[in-house]
C-alpha positions in Angstrom: 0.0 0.0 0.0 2.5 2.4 0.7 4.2 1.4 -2.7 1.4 2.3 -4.0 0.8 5.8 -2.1 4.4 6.9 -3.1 4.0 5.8 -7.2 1.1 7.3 -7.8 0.2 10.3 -5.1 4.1 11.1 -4.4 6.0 10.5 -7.5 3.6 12.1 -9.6 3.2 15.4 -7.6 -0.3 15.0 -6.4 -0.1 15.0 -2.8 -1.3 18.4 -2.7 -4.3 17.6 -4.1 -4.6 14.1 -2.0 -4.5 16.0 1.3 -7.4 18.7 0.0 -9.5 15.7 -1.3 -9.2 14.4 2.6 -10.3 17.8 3.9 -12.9 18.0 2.0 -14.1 14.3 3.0 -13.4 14.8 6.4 -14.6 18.2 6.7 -18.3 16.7 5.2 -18.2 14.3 7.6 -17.7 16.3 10.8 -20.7 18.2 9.7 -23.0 15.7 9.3 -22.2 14.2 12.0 -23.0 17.8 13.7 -26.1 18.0 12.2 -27.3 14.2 12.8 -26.4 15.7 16.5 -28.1 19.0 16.6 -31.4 17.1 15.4 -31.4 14.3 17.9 -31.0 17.1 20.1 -28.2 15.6 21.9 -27.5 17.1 25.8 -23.6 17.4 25.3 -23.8 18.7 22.0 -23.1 22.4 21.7 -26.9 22.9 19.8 -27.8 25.0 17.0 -27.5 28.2 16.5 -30.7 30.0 17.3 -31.5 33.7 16.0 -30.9 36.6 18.5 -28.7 34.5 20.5 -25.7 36.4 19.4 -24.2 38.9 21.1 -22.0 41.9 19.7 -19.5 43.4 21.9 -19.0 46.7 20.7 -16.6 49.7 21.8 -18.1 52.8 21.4 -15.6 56.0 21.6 -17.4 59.6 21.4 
């Protein structure tokens, strides 16, 4: 297998593009497992964002 790995991803310059193909995969699969969460409303889950809930700290200098 790692034969393999370095012929064709290594040797052939595509590694870059190997690592972004895993982000993306991996990246897809944290958020559905997020969502999956959010909507079995899961207690230690950090929950949804709901509207209003955000709060803007804001200097003001006059």
């Amino acid at each position: 297998m790692a034969r393999w790995f370095d012929h064709t991803i290594v040797e052939t310059g595509r590694l870059p593009l190997f690592f972004l193909l895993n982000a993306f995969v991996l990246t897809f699969l944290f958020i559905r497992f997020s969502v999956r969460r959010i909507r079995a409303e899961v207690s230690w889950w950090p929950g949804n964002v709901t509207p209003g809930a955000c709060t803007f700290i804001t200097s003001s200098s006059a």
